[in-house]
C-alpha positions as a printed NumPy array, in Angstrom:
array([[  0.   ,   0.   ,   0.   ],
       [  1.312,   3.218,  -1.169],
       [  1.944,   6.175,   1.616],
       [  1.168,   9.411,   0.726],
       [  2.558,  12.578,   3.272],
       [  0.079,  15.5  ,   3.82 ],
       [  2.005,  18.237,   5.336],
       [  0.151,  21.793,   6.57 ],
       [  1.665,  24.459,   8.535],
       [ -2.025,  25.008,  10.522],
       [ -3.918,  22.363,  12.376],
       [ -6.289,  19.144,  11.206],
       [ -7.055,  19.639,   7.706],
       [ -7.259,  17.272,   4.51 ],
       [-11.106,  15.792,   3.842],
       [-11.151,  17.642,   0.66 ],
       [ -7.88 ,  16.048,  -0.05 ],
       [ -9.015,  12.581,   0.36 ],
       [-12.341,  13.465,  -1.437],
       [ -9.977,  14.235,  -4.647],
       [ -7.841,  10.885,  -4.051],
       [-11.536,   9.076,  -4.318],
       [-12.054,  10.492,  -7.156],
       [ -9.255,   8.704,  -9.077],
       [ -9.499,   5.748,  -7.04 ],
       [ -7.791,   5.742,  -3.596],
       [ -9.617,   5.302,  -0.542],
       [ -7.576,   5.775,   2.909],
       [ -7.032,   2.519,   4.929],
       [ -8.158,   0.58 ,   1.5  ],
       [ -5.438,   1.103,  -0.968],
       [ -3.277,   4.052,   0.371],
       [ -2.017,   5.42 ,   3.499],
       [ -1.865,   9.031,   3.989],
       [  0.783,   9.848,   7.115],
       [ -0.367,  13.416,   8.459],
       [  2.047,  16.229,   9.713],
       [  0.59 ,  19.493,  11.219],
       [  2.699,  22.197,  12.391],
       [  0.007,  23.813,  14.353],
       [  0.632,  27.294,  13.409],
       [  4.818,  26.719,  13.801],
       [  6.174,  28.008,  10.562],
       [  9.671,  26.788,  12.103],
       [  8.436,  23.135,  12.253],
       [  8.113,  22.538,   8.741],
       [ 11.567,  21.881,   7.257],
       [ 11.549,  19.068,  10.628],
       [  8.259,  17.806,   9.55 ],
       [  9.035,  17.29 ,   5.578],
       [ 12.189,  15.992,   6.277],
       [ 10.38 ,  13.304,   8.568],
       [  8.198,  12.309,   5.29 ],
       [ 11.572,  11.907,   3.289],
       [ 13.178,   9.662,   5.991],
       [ 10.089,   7.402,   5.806],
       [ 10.157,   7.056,   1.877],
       [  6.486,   8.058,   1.046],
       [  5.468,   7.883,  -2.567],
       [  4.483,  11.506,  -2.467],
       [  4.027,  14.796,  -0.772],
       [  0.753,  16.851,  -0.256],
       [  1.472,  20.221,   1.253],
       [ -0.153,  23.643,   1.807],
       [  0.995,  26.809,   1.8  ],
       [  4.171,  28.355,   0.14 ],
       [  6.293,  27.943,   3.521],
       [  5.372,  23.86 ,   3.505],
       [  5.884,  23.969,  -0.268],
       [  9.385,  25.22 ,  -0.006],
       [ 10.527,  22.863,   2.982],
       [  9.65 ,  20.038,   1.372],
       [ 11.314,  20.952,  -1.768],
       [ 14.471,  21.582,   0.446],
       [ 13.557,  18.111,   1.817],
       [ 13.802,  16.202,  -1.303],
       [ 14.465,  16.518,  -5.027],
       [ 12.739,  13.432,  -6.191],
       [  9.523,  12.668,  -4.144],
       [  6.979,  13.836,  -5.902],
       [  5.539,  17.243,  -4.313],
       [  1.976,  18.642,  -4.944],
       [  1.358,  22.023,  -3.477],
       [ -2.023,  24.001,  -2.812],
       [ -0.559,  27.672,  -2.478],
       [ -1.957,  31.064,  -2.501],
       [  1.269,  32.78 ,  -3.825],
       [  2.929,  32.971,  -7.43 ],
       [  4.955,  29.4  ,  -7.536],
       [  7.177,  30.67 , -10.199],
       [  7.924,  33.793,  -8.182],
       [  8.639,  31.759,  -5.023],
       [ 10.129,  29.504,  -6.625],
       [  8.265,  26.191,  -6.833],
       [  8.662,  25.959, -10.338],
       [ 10.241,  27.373, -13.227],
       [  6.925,  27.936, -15.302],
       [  3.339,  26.759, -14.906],
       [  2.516,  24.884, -17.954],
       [  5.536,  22.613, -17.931],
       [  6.81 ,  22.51 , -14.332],
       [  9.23 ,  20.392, -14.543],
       [ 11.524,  18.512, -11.603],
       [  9.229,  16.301,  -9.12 ],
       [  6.657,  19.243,  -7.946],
       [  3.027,  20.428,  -9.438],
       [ -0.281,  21.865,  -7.93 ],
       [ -2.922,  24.387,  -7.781],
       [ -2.677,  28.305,  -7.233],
       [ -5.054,  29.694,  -5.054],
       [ -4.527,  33.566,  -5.899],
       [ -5.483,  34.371,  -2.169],
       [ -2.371,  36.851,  -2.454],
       [ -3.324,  38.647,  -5.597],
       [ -6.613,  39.278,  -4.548],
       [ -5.705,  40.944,  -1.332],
       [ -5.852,  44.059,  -2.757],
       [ -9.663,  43.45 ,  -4.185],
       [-10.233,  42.689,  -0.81 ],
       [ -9.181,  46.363,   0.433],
       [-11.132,  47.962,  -2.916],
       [-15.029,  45.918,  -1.538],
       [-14.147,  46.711,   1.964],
       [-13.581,  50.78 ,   1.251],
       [-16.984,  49.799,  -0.829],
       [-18.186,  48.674,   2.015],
       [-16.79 ,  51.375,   4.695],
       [-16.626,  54.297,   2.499],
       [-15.289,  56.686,   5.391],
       [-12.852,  54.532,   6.424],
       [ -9.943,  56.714,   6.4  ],
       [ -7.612,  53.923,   8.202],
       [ -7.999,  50.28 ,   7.787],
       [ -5.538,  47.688,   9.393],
       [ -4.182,  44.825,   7.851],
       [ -3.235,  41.991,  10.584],
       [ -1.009,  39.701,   8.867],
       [  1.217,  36.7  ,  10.773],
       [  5.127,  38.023,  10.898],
       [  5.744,  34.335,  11.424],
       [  4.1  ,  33.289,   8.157],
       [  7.19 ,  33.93 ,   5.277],
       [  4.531,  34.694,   3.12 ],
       [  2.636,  37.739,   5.093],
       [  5.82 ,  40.573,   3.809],
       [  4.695,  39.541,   0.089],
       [  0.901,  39.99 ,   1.486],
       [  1.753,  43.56 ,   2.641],
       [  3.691,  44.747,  -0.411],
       [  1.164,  43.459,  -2.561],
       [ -1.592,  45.668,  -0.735],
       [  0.157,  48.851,  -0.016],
       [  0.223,  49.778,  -3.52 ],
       [ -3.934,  49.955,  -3.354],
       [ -3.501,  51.742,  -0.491],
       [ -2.234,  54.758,  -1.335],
       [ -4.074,  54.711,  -4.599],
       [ -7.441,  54.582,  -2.487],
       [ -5.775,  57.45 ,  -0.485],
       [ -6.031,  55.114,   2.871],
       [ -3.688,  55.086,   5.983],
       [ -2.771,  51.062,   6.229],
       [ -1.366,  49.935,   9.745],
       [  0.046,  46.462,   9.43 ],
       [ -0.922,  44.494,  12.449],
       [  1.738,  41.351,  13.246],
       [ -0.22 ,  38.437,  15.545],
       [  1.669,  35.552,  15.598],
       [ -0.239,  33.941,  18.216],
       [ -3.643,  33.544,  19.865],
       [ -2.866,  36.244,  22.75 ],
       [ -1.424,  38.468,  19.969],
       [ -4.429,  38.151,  18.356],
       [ -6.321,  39.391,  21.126],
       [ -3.922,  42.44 ,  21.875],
       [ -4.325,  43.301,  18.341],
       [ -7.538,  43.963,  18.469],
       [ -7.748,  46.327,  21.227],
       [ -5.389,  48.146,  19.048],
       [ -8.274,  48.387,  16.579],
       [ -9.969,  50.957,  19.03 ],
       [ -7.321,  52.48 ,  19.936],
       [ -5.852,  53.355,  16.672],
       [ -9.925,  54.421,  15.566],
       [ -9.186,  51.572,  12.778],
       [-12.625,  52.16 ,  10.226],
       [-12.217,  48.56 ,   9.249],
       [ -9.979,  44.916,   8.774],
       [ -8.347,  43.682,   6.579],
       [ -7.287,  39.563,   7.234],
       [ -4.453,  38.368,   5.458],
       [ -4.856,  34.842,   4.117],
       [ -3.313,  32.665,   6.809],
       [ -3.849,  29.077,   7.523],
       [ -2.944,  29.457,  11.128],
       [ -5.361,  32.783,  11.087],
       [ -8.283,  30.453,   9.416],
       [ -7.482,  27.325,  12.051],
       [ -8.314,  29.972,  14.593],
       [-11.219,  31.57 ,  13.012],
       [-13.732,  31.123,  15.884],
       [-11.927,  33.652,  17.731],
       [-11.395,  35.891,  14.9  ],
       [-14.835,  36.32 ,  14.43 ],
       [-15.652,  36.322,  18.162],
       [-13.074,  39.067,  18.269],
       [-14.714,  41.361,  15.34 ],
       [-18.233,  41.216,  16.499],
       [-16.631,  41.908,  20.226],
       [-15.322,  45.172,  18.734],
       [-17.682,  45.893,  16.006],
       [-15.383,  45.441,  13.416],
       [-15.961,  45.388,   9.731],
       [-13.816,  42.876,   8.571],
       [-13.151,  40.914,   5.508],
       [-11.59 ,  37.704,   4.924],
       [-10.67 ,  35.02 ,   1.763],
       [-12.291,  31.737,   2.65 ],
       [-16.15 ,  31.694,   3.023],
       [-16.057,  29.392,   5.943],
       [-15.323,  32.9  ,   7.809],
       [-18.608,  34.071,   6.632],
       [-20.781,  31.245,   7.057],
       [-19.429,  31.618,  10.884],
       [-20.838,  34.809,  11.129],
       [-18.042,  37.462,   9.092],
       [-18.932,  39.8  ,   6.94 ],
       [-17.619,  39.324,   3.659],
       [-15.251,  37.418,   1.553],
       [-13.547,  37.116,  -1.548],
       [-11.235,  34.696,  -2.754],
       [-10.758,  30.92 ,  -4.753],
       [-12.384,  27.474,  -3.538],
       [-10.272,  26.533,  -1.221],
       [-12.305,  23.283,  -1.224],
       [-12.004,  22.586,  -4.54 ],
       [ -7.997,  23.267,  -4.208],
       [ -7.239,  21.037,  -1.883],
       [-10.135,  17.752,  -4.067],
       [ -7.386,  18.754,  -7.106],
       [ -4.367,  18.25 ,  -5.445],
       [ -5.859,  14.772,  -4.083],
       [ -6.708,  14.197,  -7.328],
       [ -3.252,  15.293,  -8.896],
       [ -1.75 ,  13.179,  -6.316],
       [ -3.849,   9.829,  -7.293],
       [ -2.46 ,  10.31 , -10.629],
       [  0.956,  10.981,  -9.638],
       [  0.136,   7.259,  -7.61 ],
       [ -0.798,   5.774, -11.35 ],
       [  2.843,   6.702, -12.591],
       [  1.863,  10.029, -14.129],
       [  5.089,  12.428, -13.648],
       [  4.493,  16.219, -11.679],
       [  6.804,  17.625, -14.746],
       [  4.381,  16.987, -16.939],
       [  1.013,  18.12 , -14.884],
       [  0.533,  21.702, -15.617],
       [ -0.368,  24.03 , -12.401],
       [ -3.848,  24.474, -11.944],
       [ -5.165,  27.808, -11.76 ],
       [ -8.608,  28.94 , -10.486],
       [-11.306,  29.945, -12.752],
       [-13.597,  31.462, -10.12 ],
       [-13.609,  33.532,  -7.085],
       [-16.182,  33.831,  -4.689],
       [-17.725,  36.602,  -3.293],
       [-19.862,  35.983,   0.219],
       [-21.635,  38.762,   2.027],
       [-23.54 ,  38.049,   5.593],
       [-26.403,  40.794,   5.266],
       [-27.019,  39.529,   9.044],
       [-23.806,  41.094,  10.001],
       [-24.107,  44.166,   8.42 ],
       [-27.29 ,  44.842,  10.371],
       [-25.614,  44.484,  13.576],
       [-22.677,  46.672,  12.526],
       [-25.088,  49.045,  11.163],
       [-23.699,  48.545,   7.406],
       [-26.259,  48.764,   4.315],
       [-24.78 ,  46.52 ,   1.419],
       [-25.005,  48.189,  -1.743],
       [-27.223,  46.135,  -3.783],
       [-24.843,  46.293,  -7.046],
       [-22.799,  44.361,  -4.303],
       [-25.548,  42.254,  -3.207],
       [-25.984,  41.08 ,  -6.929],
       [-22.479,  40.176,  -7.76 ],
       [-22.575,  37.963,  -4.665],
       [-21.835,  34.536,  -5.118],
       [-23.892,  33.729,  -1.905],
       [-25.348,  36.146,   0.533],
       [-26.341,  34.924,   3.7  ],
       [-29.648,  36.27 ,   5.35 ]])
């Protein structure tokens, strides 16, 4: 029976995953293994993790996030690597081009980093006399400087003040926002995080605590009771790279499996929120909603 590593830099995560191997075939505990690793939030514990994988000889690597991407490309040169990431792979470099990746790694893009600065334009939509809106991003996430450069740029052309707010942790988290009132923040921006989305519960607990508008990239944050998000199936993401990985399993070779990119973003709106935060949703908005939850 084949063993397949799933590495993630947050907590539990991977149904979608296994979903994808079905599709092609595998079934956990029936014809493949699939040996977990979760850094719980630890950025620093991935190169350990993915070189744990490599020791045991696993016929292939699922991983999330650019930071797992990259350690287990350090890890190993010819164990086949499939990534779900939210960054350019070229740029970070995964890969050396999309179509034809070439070496042992392949995947799916999620965009979450491009469309950070989307985010910012529907939440100024949103908050139109927002003069200052904070960005908390995790300094212990390599990926959150790329975040911050790629949104300061909309920034200025919206003429808005952006303080960057670091929370590495669950008590930073907290502190953070009591900054949001103290600072007279008009709104929030999340940065896409996996550790930030593991510990969603309190984010939104936090933001309805200090009557925050906030918006985030995964609708799960919405359905919990956000306000608004916009950004790719995550869902769907992860279902590829299970499938990618069940074809890798059939003797298919990553070189030759072109990076998937998204086709669709969604864009979720919680009109129950709003009312409590006092917010009336445009109704241009309101149409272009891929869901709107009442």
């Amino acid at each position: 029976m084949p063993v397949v590593g799933f590495l993630s830099p947050t907590s539990a995560e991977g149904y979608e995953f296994r979903e994808g191997l079905s599709e092609v075939g595998f079934d956990e505990g029936k014809n493949v293994a699939i040996d977990y690793r979760w850094a719980g939030g630890r950025f620093d514990r991935l190169p350990g993790l993915a070189a744990d994988l490599v020791r045991r000889q696993v016929a292939a690597i699922a991983v999330t996030a650019p930071a797992g991407a990259l350690a287990a490309k350090a890890a190993t040169t010819t164990i086949p690597i499939i990534f779900a990431v939210g960054a350019d792979p070229v740029k970070f470099g995964l890969v050396t081009r999309l179509n034809r990746p070439g070496g042992n790694i392949t995947g799916v893009i999620l965009f979450t980093n491009a469309l950070v600065a989307k985010r910012l334009e529907l939440l100024r939509e949103l908050v139109p006399n927002a003069a200052k809106i904070g960005f908390l991003v995790n300094p212990n996430n390599p990926d959150s400087q790329t975040q911050v450069s790629d949104v300061q740029g909309a920034a200025h052309s919206l003429g808005l003040q952006l303080p960057v707010l670091n929370a590495g942790d669950e008590r930073a988290i907290e502190t953070t926002f009591e900054e949001v009132g103290q600072q007279r923040l008009g709104a929030l921006l999340v940065g896409s995080d996996s550790y930030f989305f593991a510990l969603r519960d309190r984010i939104l607990e936090l933001a309805a605590r200090h009557a925050i508008p906030a918006i985030y990239d995964r609708r799960e944050y919405v359905a919990g009771g956000g306000l608004i998000s916009y950004g790719s199936n995550v869902i769907d993401s992860l279902r590829q790279v299970g499938i990618y990985t069940g074809r890798i399993l059939r003797g298919e070779k990553p070189a030759d499996l072109p990076v998937l990119q998204p086709t669709k973003f969604e864009l979720v709106i919680n009109l129950k929120t709003a009312k409590v935060l006092g917010l009336t949703i445009p109704l241009t908005l309101q149409a272009a909603a891929d869901e709107v939850i009442e």
